[in-house]
C-alpha positions in Angstrom: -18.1 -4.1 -29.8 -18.3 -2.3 -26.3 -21.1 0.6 -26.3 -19.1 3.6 -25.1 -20.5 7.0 -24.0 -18.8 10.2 -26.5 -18.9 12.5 -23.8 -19.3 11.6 -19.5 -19.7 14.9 -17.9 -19.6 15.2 -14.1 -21.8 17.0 -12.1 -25.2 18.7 -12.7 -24.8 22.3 -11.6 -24.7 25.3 -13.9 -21.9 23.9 -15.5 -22.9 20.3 -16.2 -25.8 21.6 -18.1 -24.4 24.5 -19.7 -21.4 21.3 -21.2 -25.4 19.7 -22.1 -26.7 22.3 -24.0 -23.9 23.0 -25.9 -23.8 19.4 -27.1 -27.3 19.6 -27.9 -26.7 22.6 -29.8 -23.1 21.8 -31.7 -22.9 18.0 -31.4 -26.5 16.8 -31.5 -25.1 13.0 -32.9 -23.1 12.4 -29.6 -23.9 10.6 -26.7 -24.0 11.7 -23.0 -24.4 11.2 -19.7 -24.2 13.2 -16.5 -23.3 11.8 -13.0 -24.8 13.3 -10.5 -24.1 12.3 -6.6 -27.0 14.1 -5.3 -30.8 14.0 -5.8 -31.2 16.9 -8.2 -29.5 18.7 -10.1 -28.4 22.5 -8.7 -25.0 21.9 -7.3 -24.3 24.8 -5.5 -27.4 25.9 -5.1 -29.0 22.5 -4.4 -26.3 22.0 -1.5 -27.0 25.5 0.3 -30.0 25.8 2.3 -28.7 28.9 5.2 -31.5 31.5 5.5 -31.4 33.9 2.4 -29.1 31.9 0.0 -28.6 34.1 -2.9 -26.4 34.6 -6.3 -23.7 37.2 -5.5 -23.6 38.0 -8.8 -26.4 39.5 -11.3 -28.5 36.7 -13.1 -28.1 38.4 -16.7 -24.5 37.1 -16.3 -24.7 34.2 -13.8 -27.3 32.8 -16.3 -26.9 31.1 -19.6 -25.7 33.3 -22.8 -28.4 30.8 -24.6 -31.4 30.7 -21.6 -32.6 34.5 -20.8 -33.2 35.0 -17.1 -37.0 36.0 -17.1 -37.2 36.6 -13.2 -38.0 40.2 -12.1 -34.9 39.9 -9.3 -31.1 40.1 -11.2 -29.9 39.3 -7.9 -31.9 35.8 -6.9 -32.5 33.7 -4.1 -31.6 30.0 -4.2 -34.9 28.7 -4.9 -35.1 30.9 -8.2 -32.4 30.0 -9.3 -32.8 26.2 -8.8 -36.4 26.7 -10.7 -33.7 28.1 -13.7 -31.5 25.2 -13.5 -34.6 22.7 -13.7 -36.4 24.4 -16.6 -33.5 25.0 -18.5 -32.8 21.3 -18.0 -36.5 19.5 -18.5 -37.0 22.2 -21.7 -33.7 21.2 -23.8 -34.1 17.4 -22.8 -31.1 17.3 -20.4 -32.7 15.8 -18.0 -33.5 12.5 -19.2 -29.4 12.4 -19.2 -28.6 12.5 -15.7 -28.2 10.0 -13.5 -28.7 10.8 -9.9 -27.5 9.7 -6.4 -24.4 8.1 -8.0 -20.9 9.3 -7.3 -17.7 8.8 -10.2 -15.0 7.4 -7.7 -12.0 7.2 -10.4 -11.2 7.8 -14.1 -8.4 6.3 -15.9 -7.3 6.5 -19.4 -6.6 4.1 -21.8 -4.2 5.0 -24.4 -4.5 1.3 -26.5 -8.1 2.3 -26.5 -8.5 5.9 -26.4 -11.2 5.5 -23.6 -11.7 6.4 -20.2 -12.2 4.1 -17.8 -14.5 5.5 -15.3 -15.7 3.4 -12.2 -19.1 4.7 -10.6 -20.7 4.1 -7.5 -24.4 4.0 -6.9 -27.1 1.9 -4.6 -26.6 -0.9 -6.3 -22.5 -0.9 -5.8 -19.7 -0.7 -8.2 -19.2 -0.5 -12.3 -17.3 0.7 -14.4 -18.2 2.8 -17.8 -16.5 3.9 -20.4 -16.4 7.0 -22.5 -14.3 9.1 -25.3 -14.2 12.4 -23.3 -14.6 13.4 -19.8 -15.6 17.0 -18.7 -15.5 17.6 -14.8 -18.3 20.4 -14.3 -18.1 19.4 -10.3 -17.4 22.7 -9.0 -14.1 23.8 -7.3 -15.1 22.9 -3.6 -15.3 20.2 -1.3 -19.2 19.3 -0.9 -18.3 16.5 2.3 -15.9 18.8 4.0 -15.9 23.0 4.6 -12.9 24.6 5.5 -12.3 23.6 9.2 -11.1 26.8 10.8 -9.0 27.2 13.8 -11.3 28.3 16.3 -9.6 28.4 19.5 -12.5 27.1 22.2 -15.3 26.3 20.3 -16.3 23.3 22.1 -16.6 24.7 25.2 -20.0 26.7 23.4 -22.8 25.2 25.3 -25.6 26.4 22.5 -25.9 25.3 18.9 -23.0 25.4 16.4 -24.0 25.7 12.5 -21.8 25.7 9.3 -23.7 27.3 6.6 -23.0 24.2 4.4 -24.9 22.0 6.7 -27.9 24.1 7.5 -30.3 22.5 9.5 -33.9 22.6 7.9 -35.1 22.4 11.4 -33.6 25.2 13.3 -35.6 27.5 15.1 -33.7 30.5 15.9 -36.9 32.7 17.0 -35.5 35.5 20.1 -31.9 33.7 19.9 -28.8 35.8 20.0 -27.1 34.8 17.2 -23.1 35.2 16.7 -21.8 34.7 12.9 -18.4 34.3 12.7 -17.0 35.6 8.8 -17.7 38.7 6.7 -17.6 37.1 3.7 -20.6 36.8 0.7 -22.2 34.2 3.1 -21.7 36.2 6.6 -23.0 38.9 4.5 -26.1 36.9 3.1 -27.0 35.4 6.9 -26.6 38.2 9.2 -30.0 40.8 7.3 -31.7 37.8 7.3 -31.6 36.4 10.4 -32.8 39.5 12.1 -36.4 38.6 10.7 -36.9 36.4 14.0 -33.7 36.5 15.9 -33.4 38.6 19.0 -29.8 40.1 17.4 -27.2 39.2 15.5 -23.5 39.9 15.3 -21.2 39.8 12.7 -17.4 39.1 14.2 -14.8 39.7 11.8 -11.1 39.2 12.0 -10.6 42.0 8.8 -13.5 44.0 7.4 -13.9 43.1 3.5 -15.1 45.4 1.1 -18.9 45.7 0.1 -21.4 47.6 -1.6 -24.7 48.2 -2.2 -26.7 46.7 -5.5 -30.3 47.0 -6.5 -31.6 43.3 -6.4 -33.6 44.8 -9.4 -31.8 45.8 -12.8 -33.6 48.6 -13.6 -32.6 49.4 -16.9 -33.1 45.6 -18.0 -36.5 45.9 -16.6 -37.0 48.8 -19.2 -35.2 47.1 -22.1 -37.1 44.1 -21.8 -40.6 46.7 -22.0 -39.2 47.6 -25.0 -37.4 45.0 -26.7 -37.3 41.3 -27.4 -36.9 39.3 -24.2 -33.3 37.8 -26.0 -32.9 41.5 -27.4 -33.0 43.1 -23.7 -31.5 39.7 -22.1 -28.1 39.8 -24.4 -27.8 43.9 -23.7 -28.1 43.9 -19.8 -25.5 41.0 -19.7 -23.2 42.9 -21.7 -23.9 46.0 -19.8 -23.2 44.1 -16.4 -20.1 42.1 -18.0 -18.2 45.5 -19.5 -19.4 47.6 -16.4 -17.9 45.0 -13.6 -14.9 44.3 -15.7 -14.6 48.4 -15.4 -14.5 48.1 -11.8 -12.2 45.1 -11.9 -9.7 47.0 -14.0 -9.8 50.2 -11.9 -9.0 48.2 -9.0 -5.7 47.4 -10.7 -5.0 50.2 -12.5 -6.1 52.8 -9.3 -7.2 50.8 -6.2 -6.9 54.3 -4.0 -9.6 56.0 -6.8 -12.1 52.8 -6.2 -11.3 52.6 -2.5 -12.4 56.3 -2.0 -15.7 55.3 -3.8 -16.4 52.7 -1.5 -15.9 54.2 1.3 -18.4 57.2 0.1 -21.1 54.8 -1.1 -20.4 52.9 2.6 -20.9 56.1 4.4 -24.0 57.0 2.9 -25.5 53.7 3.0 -24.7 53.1 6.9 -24.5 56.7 8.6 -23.9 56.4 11.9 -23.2 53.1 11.6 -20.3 53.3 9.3 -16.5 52.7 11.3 -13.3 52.4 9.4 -12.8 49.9 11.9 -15.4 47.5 10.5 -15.3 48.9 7.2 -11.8 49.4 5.7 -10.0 46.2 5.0 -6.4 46.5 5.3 -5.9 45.8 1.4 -6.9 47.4 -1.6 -10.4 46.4 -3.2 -11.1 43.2 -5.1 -7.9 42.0 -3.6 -10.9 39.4 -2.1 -13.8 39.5 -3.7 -16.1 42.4 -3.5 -19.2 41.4 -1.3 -23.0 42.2 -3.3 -25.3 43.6 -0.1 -28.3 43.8 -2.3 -30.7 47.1 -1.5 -28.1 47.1 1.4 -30.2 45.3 3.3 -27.1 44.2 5.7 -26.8 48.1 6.4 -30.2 48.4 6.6 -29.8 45.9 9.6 -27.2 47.6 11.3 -28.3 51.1 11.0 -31.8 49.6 12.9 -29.7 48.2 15.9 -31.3 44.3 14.8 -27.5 43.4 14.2 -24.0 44.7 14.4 -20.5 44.1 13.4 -17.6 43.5 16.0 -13.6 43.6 14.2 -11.9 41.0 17.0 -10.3 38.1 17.5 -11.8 34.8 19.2 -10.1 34.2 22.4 -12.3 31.1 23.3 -16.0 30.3 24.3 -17.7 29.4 27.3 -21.2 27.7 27.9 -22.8 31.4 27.0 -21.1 33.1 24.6 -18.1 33.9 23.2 -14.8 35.3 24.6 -12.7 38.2 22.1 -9.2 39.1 22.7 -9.8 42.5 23.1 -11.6 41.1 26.5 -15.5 42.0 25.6 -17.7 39.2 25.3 -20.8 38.2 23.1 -23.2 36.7 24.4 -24.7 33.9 22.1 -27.2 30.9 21.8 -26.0 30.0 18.4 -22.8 30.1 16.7 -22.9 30.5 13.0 -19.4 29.4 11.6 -19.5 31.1 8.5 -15.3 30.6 7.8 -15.4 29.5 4.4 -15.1 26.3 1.8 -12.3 23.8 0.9 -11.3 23.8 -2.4 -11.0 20.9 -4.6 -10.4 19.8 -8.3 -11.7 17.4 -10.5 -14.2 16.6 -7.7 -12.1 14.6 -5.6 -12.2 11.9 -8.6 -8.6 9.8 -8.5 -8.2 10.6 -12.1 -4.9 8.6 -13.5 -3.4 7.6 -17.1 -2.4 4.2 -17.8 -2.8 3.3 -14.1 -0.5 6.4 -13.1 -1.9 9.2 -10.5 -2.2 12.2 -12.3 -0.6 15.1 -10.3 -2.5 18.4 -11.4 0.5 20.5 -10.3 2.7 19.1 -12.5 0.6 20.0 -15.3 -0.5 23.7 -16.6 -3.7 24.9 -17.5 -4.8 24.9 -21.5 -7.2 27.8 -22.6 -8.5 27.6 -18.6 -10.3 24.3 -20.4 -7.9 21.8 -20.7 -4.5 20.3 -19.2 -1.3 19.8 -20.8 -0.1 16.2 -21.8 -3.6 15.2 -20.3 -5.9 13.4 -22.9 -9.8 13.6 -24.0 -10.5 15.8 -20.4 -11.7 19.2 -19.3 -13.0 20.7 -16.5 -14.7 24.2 -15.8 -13.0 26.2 -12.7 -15.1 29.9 -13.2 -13.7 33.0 -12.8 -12.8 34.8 -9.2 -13.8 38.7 -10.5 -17.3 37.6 -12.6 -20.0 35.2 -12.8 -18.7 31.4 -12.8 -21.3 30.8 -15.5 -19.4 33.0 -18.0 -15.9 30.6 -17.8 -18.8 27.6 -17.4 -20.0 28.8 -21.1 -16.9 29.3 -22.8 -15.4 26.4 -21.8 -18.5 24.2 -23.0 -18.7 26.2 -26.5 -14.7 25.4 -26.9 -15.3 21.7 -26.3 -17.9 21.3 -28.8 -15.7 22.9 -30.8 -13.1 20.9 -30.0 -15.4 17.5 -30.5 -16.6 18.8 -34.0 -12.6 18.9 -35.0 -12.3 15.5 -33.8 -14.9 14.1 -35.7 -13.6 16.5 -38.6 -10.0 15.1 -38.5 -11.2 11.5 -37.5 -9.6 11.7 -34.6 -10.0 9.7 -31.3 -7.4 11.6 -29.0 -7.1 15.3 -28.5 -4.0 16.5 -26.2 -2.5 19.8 -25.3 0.8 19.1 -25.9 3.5 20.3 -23.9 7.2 19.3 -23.9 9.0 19.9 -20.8 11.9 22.4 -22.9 8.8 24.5 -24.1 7.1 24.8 -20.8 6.8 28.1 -19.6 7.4 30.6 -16.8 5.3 29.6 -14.5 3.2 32.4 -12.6 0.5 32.7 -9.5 -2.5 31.8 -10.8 -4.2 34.0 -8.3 -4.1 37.8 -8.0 -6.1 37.5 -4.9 -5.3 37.4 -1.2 -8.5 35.6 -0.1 -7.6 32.5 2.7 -9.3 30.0 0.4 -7.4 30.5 -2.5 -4.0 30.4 -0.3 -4.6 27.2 1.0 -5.8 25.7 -2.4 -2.4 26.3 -4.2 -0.9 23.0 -3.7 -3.3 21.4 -5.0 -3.4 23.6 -8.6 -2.2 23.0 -11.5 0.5 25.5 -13.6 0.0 28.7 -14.5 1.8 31.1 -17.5 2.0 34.6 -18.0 0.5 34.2 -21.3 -2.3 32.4 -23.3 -3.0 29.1 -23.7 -1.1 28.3 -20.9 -2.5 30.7 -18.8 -5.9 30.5 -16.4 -7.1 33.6 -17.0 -9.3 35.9 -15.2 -10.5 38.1 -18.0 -14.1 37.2 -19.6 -13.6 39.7 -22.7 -10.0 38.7 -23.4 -11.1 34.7 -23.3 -14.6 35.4 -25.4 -11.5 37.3 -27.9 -9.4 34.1 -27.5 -12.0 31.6 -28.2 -13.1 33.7 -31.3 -9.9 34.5 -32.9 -7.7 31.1 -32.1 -8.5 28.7 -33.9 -9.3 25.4 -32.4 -6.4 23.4 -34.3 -3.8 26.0 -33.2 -0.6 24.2 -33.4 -0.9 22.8 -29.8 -3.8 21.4 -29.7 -3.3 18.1 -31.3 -6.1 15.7 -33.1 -4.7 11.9 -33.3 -4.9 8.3 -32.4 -3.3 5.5 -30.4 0.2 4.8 -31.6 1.4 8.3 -32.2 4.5 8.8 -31.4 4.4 12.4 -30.1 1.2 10.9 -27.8 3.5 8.1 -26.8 5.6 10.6 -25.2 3.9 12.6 -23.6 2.1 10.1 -21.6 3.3 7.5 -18.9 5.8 5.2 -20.7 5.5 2.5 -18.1 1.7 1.5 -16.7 1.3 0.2 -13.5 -1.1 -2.8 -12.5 -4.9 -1.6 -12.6 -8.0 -2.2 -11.2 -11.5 -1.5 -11.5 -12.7 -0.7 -8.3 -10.3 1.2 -5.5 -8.9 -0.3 -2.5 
């Protein structure tokens, strides 16, 4: 008899390992693997490598619920938060589980065998594995690709072009004028710390987003861990930073005006003369995007010094020197930072079909922001827009050990959220946001309800209430094997030809 994996998880970034852990912890009889295309693990914070890559949210909620983050910073650089990853990994025995440098090409299920199919690519070419479950922990954007804005001109630029994604190691940016084009998280990350050797840099925005000041430090988790146990003082600062963000979140729905007039106080004492509605005010109501972390404001601090500042314009085109706006001024540049923001995808660009059929993730709709309907023995973390991605990245892992245990409990080898098409709900936009990103991503997401379980939510506290007070066999959620009749119809009725390996 073949020796199948119980669980193939995909990726090796915060989610991969939290998925790792929680099997370690609540399924310590299955097997695993992870499949990892890079070197190390990290993900995210692996790929990125631009000048000050930090977390834009705190660590005490960007880390594990079961690993404390011990580092004096709540708000970390990329290397600190990489040394995390690994000794969260190497002490729980993950490690030992991944296996690097190769890439998962395609997945395709089984239903006479309740297996996934799941052809891999690594130095020495082509194979195919085969597991019980598959959980995609691979992020939600494209690691080949960034979003390719429309920049009218930009090869006319006779200096050095960089996209943040691509940093290179060797880039030597000493005196250069430098011109960063975006004012999101990363614009907002580059620009303070480029001014350590650059002559100046300029932020040029199309719209201003909303910011604010943070202490990189938590200052009352730095007393309660004087105090208190280190998981004592770890689990009350994340709960503190969870309820007190999720405040904000709220008010920005509830009263946008009340939270925009604290903003634009905070902005205005932390920049001065330096503060402009013009450069300052977005033209929509906060956390309509997401609310940019400037950490001891050390952007402002930047731009209240002269070593940077912000221009609101529009690119009209380059030239061998600079850059031309429409407004007709003109930067003068040496580098070109194109800081315009990442390409989303799902299930890690993986062609992921049933019985040799191409599964169409539109067509389907979300289950407990975990699962899909009428899709078999699969789930996948995508983390939430308004908090840490780690806290959706735990929940999810948690419910599918859950869910595992149940199988094993009910001696089953399938486990579908079932859907008919006369039950299927309203559907609704799965993003209250009006950030570009998320726009052009729609087409490729699936469904969205109005309600739970069919819902992706955006609402830690509600979910962590869903997870605890649903019960894992709910009545949707169904626990069976090959030859069920209700499975029979909810998958493809008519297989097409496979093969192994793609075209």
């Amino acid at each position: 008899m073949a020796d199948h994996l119980d669980v193939l998880i995909v990726g090796a970034g915060i989610s991969g390992i939290s998925m790792a852990a929680h099997l370690k912890m609540m399924c310590p009889t299955r097997s695993f693997a992870i499949i990892e295309r890079r070197a190390q693990i990290g993900g995210t914070w692996d790929l990125f490598r631009y000048p000050g890559v930090r977390s834009d949210s705190d660590m005490h909620t960007l880390g594990f619920r079961f690993e404390p983050w011990k580092h004096e910073d709540a708000i970390a650089d990329g290397p600190a938060i990489l040394e995390y990853l690994n000794r969260t990994a190497d002490e729980r025995g993950i490690t030992e589980h991944i296996r690097f440098e190769t890439t998962v090409v395609s997945a395709d299920w089984h239903s006479d065998e309740a297996l996934w199919h799941v052809t891999l690519e690594d130095a020495q070419g082509w194979r195919t594995e085969t597991t019980h479950f598959l959980f995609f922990a691979s992020g939600y954007y494209d690691y080949d690709k960034p979003h390719e804005a429309d920049i009218p001109g930009l090869a006319d630029f006779g200096g050095t072009v960089v996209h943040p994604q691509f940093w290179p190691q060797d880039l030597d940016y000493t005196g250069k004028r430098v011109v960063v084009i975006g004012s999101g998280a990363t614009a907002v990350t580059i620009v303070p710390t480029m001014t350590d050797k650059a002559a100046h840099v300029t932020m040029l925005q199309r719209t201003p987003t909303w910011m604010a000041a943070g202490p990189r430090q938590d200052r009352i988790g730095k007393v309660l861990r004087r105090w208190l146990p280190e998981s004592w003082a770890y689990w009350l600062t994340r709960q503190k930073n969870i309820r007190l963000r999720d405040y904000f979140f709220k008010l920005s729905r509830r009263d946008p005006e009340k939270l925009a007039k604290k903003l634009r106080e905070m902005l205005r004492h932390d920049l001065g003369p330096a503060y402009s509605a013009e450069h300052f005010e977005p033209p929509y109501d906060p956390w309509k995007q997401r609310l940019c972390l400037v950490p001891d404001g050390d952007l402002f601090k930047a731009l209240r010094s002269g070593k940077a500042d912000v221009v609101t314009d529009h690119v009209a085109g380059f030239d061998a020197g600079g850059v031309k706006l429409a407004s007709g001024k003109y930067l003068p540049a040496d580098i070109v930072v194109t800081a315009t923001g990442l390409r989303l995808v799902l299930a890690g660009k993986v062609a992921v079909s049933i019985d040799g059929k191409k599964v169409e993730w539109p067509e389907h709709y979300y289950y407990r922001g975990t699962m899909f309907s009428n899709v078999p023995n699969l789930a996948v973390t995508f983390g939430y827009l308004n908090a840490s991605w780690t806290l959706r990245a735990d929940n999810n892992s948690e419910f599918v050990a859950r869910v595992l245990n149940e199988m094993e409990a009910e001696n089953a080898t399938v486990v579908i959220p079932l859907l008919a098409p006369e039950d299927e709900p309203e559907v609704v936009e799965p993003f209250d946001y009006t950030s570009g990103y998320l726009h052009r991503a729609k087409p490729l997401m699936p469904k969205s309800a109005a309600e739970l379980p069919w819902r992706l939510n955006h609402d830690y506290l509600a979910d962590v209430k869903d997870f605890r007070q649903r019960p894992v066999a709910d009545g949707v959620l169904r626990f069976t094997n090959p030859g069920d009749p209700a499975l029979s119809a909810a998958l493809p009725q008519s297989p097409v030809a496979r093969t192994e390996e793609p075209a």
